[in-house]
C-alpha positions in Angstrom: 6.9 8.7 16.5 5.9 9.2 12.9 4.5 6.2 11.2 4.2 5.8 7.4 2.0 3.1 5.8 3.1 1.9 2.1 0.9 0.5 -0.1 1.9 -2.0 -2.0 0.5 -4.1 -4.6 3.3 -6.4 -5.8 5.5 -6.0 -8.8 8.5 -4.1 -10.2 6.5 -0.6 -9.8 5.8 -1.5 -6.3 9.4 -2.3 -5.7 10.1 1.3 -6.1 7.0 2.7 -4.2 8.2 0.4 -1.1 11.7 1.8 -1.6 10.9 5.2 -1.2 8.7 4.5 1.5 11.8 2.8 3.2 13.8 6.0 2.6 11.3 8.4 4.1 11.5 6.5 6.9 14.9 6.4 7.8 15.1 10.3 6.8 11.9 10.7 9.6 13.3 8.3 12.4 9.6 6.7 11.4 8.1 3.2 11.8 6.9 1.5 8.3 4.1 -0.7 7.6 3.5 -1.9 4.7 0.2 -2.4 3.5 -1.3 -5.3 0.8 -5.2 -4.9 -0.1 -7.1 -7.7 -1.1 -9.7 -6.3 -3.3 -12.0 -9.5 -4.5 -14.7 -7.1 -5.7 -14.2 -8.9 -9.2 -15.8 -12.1 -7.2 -18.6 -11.0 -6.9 -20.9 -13.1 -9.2 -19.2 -16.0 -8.1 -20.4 -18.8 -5.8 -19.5 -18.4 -1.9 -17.0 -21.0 -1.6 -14.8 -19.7 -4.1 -14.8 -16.6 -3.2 -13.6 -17.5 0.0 -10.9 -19.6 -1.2 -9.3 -17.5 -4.3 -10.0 -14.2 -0.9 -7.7 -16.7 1.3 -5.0 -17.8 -1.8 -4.8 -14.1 -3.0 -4.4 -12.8 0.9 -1.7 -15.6 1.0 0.1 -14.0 -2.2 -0.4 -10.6 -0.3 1.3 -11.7 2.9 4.6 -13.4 1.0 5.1 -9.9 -1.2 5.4 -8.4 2.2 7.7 -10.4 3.6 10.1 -9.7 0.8 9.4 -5.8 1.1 10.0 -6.0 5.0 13.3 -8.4 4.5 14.0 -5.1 1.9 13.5 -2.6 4.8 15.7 -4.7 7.4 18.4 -4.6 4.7 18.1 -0.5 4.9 18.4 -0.4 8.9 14.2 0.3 9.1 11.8 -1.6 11.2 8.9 -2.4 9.5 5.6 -4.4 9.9 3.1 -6.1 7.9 -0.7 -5.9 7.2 -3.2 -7.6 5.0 -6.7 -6.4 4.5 -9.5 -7.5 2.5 -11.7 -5.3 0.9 -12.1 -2.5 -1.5 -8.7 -0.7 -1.6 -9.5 2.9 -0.4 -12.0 1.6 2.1 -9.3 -0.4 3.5 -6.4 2.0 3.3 -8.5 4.8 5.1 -9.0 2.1 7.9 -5.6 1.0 8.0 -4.1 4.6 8.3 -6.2 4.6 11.7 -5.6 1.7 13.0 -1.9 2.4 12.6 -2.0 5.8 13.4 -0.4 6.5 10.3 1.0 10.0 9.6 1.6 9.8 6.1 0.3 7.2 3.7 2.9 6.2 0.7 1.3 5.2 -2.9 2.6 4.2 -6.2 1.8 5.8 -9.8 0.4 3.8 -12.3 3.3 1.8 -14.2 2.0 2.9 -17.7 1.9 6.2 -18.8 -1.6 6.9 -18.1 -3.0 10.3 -17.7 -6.6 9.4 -16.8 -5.2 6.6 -14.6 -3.3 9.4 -13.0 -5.8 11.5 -12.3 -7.9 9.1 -10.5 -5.4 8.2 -7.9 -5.0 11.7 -7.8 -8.5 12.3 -6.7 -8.1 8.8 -4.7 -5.6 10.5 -2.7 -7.3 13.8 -2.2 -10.2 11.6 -0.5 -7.7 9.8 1.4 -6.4 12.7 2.5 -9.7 14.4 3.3 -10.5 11.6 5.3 -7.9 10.2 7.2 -6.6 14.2 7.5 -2.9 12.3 6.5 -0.8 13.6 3.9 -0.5 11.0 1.2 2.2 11.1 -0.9 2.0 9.5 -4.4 5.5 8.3 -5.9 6.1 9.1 -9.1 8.6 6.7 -11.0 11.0 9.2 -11.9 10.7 9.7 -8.0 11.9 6.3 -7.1 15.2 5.1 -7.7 
């Protein structure tokens, strides 16, 4: 069975990205997981300790906007589950793709109308591909409904 992992990052944009994702799903008979990156790079000239904590608080924050994007799947008739990773985000996202066996990986386009932006997850995406050897598809807003 075809699995599609979304990621998500929170947010209105997100919203839209997830919904999609729960779309293709029921159009592909696929399971959906939905996927939230901790990326705590920014933390990096800070003390241990904290890291650890604001790692744990924003991992918390990760879990919760996944619960609401499964509780939106349920709604649509899809199974879905949930992961949380810590890391940097494409690092993370190529591993989860293999751990889930995903077969197509779901992403959102920047919110603002940002070419450059753009072209990086563009190229993102490409690697992603490359890597993983999954099609990613990157949902544009006129895309989502």
């Amino acid at each position: 069975m075809a699995t599609i992992l979304c990621a998500t990052r929170g947010g209105e944009a997100s919203i839209h990205t997830q919904e999609h994702a729960i779309r293709l799903a029921q159009t592909q008979d696929a399971n959906l997981v939905f996927l939230y990156v901790a990326d705590v790079q920014f933390l990096s000239q800070a003390t241990a300790a904290i890291v650890v904590d604001v790692a744990t608080e924003i991992e918390h924050m990760g879990e919760f906007l996944l619960l609401m994007a499964k509780e939106r799947a349920e709604k649509a008739g899809v199974k879905s589950e949930t992961l949380v990773k810590r890391g940097i985000f494409r690092h993370a996202l190529v591993e989860a793709a293999q751990e889930v066996g995903a077969t197509m990986i779901v992403l959102g386009s920047p919110q603002e109308d940002n070419p450059a932006m753009q072209s990086l997850l563009e190229e993102v995406a490409g690697v992603i591909k490359e890597q993983t050897g999954v099609d990613v598809v990157i949902v544009d807003r006129s895309d989502a409904v």
